[in-house]
py3Dmol code that shows the C-alpha trace and the ligand (Angstrom):
import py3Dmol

protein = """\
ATOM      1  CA  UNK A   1      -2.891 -49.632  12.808  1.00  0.00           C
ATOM      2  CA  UNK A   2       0.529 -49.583  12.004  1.00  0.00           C
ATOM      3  CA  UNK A   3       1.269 -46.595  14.225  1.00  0.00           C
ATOM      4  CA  UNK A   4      -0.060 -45.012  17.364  1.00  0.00           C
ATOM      5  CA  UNK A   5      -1.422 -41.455  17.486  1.00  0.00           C
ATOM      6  CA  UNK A   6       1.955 -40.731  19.681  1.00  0.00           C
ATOM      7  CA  UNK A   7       4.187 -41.311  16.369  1.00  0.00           C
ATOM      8  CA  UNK A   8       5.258 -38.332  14.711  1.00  0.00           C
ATOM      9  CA  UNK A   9       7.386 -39.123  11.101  1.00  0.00           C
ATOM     10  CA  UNK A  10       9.554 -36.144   9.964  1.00  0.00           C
ATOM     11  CA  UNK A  11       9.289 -36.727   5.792  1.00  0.00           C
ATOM     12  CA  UNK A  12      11.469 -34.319   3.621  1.00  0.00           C
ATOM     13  CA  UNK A  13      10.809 -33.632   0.381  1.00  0.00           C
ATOM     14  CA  UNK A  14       7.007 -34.624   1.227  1.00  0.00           C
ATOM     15  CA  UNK A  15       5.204 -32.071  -1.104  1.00  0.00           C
ATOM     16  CA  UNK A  16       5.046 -34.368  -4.289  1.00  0.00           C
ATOM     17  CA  UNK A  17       5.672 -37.848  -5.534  1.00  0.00           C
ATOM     18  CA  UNK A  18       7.017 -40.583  -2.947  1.00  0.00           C
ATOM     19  CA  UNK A  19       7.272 -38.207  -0.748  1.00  0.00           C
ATOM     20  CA  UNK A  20       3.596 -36.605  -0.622  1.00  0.00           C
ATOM     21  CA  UNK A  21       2.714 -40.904  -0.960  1.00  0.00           C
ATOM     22  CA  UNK A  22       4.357 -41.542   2.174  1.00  0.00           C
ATOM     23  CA  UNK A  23       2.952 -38.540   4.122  1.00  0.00           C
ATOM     24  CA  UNK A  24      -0.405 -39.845   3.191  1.00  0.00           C
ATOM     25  CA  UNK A  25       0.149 -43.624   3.750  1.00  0.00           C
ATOM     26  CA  UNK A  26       2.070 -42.419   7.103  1.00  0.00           C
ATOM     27  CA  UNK A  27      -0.954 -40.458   8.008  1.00  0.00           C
ATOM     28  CA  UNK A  28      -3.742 -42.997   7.404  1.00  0.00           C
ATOM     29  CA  UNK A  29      -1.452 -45.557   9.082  1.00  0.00           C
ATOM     30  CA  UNK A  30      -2.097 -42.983  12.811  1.00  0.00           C
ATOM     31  CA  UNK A  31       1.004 -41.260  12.940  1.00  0.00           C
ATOM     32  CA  UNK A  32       1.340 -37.310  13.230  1.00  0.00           C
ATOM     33  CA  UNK A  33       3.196 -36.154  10.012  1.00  0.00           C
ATOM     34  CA  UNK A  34       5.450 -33.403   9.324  1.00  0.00           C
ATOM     35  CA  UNK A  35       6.790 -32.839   6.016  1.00  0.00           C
ATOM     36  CA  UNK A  36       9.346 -30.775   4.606  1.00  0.00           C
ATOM     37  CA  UNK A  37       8.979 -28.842   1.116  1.00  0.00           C
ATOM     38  CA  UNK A  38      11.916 -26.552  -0.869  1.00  0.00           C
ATOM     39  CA  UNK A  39       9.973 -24.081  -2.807  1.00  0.00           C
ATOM     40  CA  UNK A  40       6.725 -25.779  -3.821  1.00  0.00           C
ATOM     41  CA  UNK A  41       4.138 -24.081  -2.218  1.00  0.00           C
ATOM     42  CA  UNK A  42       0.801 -24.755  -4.156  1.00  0.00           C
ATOM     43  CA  UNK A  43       1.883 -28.648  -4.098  1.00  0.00           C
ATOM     44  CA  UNK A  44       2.705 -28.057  -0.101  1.00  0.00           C
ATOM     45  CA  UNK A  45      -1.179 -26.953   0.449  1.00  0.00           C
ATOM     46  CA  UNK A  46      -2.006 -29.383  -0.981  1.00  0.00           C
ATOM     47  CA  UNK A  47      -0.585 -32.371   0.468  1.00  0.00           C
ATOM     48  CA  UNK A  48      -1.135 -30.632   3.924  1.00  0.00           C
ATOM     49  CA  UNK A  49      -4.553 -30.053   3.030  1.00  0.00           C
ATOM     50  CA  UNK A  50      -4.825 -33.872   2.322  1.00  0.00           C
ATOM     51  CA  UNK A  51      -3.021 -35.372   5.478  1.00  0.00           C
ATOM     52  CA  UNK A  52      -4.759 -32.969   7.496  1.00  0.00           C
ATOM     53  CA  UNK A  53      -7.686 -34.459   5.911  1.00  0.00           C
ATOM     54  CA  UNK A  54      -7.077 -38.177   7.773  1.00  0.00           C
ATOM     55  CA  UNK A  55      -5.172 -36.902  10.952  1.00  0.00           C
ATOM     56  CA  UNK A  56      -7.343 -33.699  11.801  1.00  0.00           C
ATOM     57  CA  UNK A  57      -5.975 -29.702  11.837  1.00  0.00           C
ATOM     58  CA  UNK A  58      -3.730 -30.688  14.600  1.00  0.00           C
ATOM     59  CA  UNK A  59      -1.921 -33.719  13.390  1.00  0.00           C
ATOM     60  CA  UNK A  60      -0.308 -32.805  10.024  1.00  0.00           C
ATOM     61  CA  UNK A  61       2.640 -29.726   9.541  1.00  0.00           C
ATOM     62  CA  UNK A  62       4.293 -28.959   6.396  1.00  0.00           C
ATOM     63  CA  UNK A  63       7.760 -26.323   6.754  1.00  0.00           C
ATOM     64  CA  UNK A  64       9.831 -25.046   4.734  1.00  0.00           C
ATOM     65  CA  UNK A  65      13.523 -26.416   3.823  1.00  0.00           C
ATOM     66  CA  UNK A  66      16.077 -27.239   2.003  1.00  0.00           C
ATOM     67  CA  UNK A  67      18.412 -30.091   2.662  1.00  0.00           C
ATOM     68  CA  UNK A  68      21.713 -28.419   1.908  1.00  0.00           C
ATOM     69  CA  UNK A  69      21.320 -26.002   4.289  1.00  0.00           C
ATOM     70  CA  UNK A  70      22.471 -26.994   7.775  1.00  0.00           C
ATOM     71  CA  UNK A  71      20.192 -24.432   9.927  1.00  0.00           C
ATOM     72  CA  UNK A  72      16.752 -25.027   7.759  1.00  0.00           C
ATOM     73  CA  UNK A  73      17.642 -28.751   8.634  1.00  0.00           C
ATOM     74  CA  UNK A  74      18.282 -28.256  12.133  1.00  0.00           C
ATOM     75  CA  UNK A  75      15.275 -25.644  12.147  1.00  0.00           C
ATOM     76  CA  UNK A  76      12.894 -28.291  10.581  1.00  0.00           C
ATOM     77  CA  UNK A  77      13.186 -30.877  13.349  1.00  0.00           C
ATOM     78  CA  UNK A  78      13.284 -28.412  15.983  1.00  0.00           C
ATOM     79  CA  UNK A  79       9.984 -27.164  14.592  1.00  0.00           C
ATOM     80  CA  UNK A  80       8.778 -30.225  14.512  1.00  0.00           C
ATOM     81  CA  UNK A  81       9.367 -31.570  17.987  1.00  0.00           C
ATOM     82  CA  UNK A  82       7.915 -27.810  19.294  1.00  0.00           C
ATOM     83  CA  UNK A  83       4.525 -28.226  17.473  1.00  0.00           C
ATOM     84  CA  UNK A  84       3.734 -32.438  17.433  1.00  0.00           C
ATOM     85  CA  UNK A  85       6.094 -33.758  20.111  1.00  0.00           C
ATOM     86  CA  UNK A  86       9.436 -36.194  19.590  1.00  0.00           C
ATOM     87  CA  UNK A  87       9.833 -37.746  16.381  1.00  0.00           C
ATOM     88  CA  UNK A  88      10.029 -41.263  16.283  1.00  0.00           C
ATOM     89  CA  UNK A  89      10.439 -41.557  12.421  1.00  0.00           C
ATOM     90  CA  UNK A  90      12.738 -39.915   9.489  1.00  0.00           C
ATOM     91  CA  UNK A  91      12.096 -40.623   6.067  1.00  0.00           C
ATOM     92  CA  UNK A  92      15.121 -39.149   4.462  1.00  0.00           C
ATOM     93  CA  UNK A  93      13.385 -38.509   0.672  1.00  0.00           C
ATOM     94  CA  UNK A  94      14.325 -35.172  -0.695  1.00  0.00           C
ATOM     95  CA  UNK A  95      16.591 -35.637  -3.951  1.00  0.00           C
ATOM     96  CA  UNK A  96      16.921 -34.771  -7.428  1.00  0.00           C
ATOM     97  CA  UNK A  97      18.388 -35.911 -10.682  1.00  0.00           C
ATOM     98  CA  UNK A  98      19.537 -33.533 -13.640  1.00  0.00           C
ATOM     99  CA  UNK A  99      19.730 -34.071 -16.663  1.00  0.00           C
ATOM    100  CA  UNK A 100      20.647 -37.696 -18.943  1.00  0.00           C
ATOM    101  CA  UNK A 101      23.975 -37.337 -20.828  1.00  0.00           C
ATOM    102  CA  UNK A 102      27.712 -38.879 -20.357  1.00  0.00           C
ATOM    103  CA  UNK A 103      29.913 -37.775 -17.262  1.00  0.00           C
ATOM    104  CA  UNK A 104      32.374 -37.020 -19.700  1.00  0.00           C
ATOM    105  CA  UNK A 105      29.801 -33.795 -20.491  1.00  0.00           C
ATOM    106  CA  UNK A 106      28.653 -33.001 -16.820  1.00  0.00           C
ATOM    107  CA  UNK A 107      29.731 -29.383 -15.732  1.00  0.00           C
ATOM    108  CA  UNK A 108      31.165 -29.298 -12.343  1.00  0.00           C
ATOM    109  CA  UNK A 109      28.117 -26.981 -11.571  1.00  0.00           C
ATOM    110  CA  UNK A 110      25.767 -30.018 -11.942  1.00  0.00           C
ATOM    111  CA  UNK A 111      27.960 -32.539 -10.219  1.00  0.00           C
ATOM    112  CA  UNK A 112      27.940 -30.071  -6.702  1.00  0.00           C
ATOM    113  CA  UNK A 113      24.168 -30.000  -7.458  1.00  0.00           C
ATOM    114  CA  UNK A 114      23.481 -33.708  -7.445  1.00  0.00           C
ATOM    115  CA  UNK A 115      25.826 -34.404  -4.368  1.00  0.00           C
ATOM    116  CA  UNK A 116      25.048 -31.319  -2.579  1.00  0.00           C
ATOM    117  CA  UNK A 117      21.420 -32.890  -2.379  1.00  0.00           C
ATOM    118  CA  UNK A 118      21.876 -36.101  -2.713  1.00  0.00           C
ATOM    119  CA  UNK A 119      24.889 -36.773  -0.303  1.00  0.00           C
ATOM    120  CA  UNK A 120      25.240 -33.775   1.859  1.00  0.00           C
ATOM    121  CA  UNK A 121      21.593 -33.048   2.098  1.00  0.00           C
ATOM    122  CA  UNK A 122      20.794 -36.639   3.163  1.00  0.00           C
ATOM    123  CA  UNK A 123      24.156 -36.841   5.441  1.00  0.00           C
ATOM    124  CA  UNK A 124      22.400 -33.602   7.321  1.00  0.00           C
ATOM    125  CA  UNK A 125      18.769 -35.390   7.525  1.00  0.00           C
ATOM    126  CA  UNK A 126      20.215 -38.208   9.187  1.00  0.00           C
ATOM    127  CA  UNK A 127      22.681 -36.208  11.272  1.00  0.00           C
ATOM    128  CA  UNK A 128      19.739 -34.585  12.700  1.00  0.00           C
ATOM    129  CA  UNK A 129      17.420 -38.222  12.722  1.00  0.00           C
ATOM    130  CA  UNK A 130      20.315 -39.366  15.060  1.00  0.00           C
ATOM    131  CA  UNK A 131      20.239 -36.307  17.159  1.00  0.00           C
ATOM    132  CA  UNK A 132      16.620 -36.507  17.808  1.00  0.00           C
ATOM    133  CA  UNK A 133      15.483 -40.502  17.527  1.00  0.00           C
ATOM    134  CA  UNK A 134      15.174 -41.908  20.369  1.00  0.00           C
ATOM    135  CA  UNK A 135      14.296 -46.303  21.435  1.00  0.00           C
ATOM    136  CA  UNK A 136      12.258 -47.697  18.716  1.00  0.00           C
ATOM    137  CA  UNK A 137      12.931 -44.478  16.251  1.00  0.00           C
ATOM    138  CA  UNK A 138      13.636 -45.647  12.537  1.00  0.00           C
ATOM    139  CA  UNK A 139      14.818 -43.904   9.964  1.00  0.00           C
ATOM    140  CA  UNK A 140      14.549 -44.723   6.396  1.00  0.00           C
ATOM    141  CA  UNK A 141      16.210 -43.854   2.938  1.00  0.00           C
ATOM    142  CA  UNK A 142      15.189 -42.951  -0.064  1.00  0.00           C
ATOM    143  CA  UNK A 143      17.814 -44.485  -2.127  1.00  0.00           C
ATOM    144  CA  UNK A 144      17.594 -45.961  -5.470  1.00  0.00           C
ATOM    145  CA  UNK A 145      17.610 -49.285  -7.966  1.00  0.00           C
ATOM    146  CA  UNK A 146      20.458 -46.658 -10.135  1.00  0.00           C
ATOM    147  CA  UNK A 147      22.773 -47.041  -6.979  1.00  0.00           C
ATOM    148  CA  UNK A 148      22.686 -51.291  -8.059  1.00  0.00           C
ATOM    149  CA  UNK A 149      22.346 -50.767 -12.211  1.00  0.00           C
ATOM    150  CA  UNK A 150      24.833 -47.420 -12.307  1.00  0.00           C
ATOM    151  CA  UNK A 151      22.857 -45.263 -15.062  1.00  0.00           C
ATOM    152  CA  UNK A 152      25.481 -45.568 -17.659  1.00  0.00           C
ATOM    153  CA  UNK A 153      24.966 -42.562 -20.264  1.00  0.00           C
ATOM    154  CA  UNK A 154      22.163 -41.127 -18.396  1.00  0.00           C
ATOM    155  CA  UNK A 155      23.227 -39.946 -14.704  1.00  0.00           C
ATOM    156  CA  UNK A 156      25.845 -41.821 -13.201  1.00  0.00           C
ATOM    157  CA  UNK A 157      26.206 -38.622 -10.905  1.00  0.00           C
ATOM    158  CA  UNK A 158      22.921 -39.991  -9.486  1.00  0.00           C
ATOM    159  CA  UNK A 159      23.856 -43.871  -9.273  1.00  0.00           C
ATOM    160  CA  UNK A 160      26.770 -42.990  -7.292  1.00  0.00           C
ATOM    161  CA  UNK A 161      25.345 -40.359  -4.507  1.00  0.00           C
ATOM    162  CA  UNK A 162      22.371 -43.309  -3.859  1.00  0.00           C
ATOM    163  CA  UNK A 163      25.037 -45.405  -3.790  1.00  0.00           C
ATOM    164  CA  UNK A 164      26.640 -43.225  -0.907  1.00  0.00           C
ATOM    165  CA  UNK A 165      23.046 -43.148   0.828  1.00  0.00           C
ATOM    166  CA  UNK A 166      23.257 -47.255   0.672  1.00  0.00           C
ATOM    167  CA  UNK A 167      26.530 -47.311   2.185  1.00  0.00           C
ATOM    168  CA  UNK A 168      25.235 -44.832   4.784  1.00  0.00           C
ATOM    169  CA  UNK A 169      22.265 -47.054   5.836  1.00  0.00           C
ATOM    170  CA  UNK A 170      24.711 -49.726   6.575  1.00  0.00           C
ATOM    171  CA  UNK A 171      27.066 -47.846   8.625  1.00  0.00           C
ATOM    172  CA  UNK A 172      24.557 -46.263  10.556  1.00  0.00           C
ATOM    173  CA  UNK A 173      22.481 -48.924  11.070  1.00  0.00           C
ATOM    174  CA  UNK A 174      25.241 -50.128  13.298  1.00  0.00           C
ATOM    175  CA  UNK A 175      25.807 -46.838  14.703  1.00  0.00           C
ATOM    176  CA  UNK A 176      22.586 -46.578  16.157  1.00  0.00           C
ATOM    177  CA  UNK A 177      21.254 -50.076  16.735  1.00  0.00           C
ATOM    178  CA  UNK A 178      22.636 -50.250  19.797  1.00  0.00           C
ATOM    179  CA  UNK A 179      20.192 -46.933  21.007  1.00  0.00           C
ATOM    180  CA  UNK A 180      17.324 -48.966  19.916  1.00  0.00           C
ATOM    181  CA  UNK A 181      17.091 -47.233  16.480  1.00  0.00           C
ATOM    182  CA  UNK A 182      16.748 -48.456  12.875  1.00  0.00           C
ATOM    183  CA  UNK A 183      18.013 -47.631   9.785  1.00  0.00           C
ATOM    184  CA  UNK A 184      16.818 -49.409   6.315  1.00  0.00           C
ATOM    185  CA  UNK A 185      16.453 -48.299   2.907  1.00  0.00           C
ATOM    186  CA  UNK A 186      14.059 -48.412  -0.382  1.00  0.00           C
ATOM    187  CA  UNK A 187      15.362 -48.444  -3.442  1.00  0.00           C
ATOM    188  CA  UNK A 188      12.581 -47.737  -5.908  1.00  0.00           C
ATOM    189  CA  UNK A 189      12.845 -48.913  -9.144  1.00  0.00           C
ATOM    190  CA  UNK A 190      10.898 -47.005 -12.253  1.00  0.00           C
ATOM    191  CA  UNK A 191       8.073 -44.718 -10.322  1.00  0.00           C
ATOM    192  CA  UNK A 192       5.514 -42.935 -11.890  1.00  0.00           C
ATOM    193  CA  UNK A 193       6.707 -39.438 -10.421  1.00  0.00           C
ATOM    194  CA  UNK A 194       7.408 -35.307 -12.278  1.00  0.00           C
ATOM    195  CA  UNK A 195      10.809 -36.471 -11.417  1.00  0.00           C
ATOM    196  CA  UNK A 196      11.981 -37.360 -15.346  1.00  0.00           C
ATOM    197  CA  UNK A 197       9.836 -34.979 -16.527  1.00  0.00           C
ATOM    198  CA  UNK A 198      12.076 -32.557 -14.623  1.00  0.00           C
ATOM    199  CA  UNK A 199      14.927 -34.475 -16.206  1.00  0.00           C
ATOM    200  CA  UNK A 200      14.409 -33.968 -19.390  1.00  0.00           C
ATOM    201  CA  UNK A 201      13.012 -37.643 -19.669  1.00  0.00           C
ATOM    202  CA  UNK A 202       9.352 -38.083 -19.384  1.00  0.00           C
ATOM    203  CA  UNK A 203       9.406 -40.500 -21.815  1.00  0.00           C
ATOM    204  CA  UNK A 204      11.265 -42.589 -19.488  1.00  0.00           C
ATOM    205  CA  UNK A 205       8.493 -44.482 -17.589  1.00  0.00           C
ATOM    206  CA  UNK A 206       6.572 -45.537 -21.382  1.00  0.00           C
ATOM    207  CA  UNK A 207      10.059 -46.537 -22.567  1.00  0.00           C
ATOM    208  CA  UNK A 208      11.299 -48.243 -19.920  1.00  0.00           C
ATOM    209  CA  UNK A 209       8.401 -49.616 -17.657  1.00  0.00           C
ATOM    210  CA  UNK A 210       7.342 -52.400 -20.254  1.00  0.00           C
ATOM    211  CA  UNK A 211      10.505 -54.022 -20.116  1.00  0.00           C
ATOM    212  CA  UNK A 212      10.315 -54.124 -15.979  1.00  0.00           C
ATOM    213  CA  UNK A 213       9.733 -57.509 -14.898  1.00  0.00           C
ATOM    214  CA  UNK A 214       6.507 -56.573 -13.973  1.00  0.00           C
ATOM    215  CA  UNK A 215       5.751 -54.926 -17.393  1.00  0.00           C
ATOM    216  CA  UNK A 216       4.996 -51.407 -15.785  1.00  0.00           C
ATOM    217  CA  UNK A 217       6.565 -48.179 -14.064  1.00  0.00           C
ATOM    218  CA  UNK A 218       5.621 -48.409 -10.354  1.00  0.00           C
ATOM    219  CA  UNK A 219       3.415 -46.347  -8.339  1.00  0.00           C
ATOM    220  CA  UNK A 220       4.606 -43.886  -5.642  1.00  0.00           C
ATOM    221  CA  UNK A 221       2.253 -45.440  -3.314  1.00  0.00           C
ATOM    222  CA  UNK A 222       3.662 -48.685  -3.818  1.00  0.00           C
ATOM    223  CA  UNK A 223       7.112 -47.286  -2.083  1.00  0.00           C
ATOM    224  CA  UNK A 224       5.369 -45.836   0.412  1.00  0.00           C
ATOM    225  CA  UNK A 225       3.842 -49.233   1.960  1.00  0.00           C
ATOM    226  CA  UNK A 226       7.501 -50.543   1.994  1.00  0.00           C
ATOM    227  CA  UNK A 227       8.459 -47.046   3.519  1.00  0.00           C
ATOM    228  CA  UNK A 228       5.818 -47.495   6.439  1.00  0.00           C
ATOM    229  CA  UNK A 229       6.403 -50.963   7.066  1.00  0.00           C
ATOM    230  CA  UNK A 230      10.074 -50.694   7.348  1.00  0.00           C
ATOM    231  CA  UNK A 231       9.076 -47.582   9.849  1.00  0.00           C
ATOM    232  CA  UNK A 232       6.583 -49.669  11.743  1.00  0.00           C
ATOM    233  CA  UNK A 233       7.357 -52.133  14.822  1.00  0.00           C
ATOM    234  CA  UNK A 234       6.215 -54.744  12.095  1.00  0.00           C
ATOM    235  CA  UNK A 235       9.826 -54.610  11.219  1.00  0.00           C
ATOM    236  CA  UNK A 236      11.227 -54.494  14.820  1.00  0.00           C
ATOM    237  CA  UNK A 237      14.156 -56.479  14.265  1.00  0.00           C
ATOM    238  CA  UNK A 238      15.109 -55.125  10.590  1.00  0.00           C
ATOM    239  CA  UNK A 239      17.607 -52.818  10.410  1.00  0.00           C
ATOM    240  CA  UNK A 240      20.944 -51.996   7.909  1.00  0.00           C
ATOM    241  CA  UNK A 241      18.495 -54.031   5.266  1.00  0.00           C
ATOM    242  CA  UNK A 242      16.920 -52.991   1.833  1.00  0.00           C
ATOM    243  CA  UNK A 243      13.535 -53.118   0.092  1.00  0.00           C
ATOM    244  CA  UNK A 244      13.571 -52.873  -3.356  1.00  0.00           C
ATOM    245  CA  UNK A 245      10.011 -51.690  -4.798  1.00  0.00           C
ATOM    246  CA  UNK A 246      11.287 -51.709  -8.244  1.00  0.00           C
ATOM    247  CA  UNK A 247       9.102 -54.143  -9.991  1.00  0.00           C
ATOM    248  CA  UNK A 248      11.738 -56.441 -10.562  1.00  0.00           C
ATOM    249  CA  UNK A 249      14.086 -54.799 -12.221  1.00  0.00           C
TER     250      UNK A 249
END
"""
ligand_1 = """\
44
NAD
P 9.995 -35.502 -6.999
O 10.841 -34.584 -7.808
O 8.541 -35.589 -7.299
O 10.180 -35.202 -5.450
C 11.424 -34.848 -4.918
C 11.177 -34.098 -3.648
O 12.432 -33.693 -3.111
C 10.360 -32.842 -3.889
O 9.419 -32.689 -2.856
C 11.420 -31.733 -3.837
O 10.911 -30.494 -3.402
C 12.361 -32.307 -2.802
N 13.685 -31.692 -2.879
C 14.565 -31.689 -3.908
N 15.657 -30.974 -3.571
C 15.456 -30.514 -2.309
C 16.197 -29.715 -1.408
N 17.403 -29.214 -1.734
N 15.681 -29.467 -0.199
C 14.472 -29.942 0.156
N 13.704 -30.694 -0.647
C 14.198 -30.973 -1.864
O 10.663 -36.924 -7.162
P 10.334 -38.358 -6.550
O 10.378 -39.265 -7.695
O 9.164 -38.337 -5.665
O 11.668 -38.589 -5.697
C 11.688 -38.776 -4.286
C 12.913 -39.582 -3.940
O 12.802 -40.860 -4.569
C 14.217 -38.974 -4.445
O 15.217 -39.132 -3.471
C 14.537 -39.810 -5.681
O 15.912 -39.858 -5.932
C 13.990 -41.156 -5.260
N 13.702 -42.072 -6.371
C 12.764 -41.774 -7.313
C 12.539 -42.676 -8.364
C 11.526 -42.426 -9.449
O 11.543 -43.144 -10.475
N 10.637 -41.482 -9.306
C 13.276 -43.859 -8.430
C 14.219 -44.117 -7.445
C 14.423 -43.223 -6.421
"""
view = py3Dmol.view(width=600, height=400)
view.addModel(protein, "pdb")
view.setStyle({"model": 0}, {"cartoon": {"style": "trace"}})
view.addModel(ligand_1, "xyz")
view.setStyle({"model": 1}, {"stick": {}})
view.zoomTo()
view.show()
């Protein structure tokens, strides 16, 4: 078992997609899970209802928050700790993209958007992962292949506030390595998530996953082994590093 029944991982954004895949995977790897959710509550049941399924009534939470604001944030892991004990993992997921079209046309509405959640949101998750990790804690990003290709003409808005969550795994991998704690990042590639569809672009993964090296979209489960590795004593002495589950590309 990758973890022992004493590990609790804090996911946010863990209602759908890699996020619900890494709850699950964290859960059936014998960790305590609590995940964070924005507004999604039939998907929320759900996943709870699933994890709960594997760790028992006691060992799964789900709460309610939102990234960009600093109290749910500070609320969430303060829950957290009160109802499973001290986390020893983050997996900082939550993020969006909008829509695919030139910077030249993005409204300045859209822009605060993108690095409101993408860049202060995740600058708050780890704030608070910092706070509240303690010897052997790890903490993992949920970055992105865009923050390496740029997204040109579809959301280099996107590309740049992963590329600010890449930057951030390096500096506070060295920040916090000497307390013991990790930091590392995924950067999936083309997954098979509602997160183009929400886009505008859900013909994205048909289009685009042929010409992968791998000649397919990936799967969000398929992140969320490298996500509970990289959280896992298996990788004790990997930190400020990257795993790119991107099929390739
Ligand atoms: P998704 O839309 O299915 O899930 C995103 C999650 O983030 C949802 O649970 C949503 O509720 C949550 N979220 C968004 N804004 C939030 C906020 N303000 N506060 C709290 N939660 C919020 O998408 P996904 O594909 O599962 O994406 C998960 C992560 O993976 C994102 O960071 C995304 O950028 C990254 N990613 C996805 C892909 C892909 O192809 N699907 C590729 C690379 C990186």
């Amino acid at each position: 078992m990758p973890f022992a029944p004493s590990d609790v991982i804090l996911i946010t954004g863990g209602s759908r997609g890699i996020g619900r895949a890494t709850a699950l995977a964290c859960a059936r790897a014998g960790a305590r899970v609590a995940f964070s959710y924005r507004s999604d509550d039939a998907a929320a049941r759900d996943t709870l209802a699933a994890c709960q399924a594997l760790t028992g009534e006691d060992g799964a939470i789900a709460l309610q928050a939102d990234v960009v604001e600093e109290a749910q944030v500070m609320a969430l892991f303060a829950s957290t700790r009160q109802r499973l004990g001290p986390i020893t993992g983050v997996v900082n997921n939550a993020g969006i993209v909008a829509s695919s079209m030139p910077l030249a046309d993005m409204s300045v509405e859209r822009l605060r958007q993108v690095v409101d959640t993408n860049v202060l949101g995740a600058l708050l998750v780890a704030r608070e992962a910092a706070r509240a990790l303690v010897d052997h804690g790890a903490l993992v990003n949920v970055s992105s292949m865009a923050s390496r290709l740029g997204s040109p003409n579809e959301y280099v808005d996107y590309a740049a506030s992963k590329g600010a969550l890449d930057t951030l795994t390096i500096g506070l991998s060295k920040e916090l390595g000497p307390r013991g704690i990790r930091v590392n990042a995924v950067r999936p590639g083309l997954i098979e998530t509602d997160i183009h569809a929400r886009a505008g672009r859900p013909e994205r993964l048909a289009e685009l996953g042929p010409g992968c090296p791998l000649g397919r979209a990936g799967r969000p489960e398929e992140v969320a082994e490298a996500i509970v590795w990289l959280l896992s004593d298996a990788a004790s002495y990997v930190t400020g590093a990257f795993i790119d589950p991107a099929g390739g590309r």
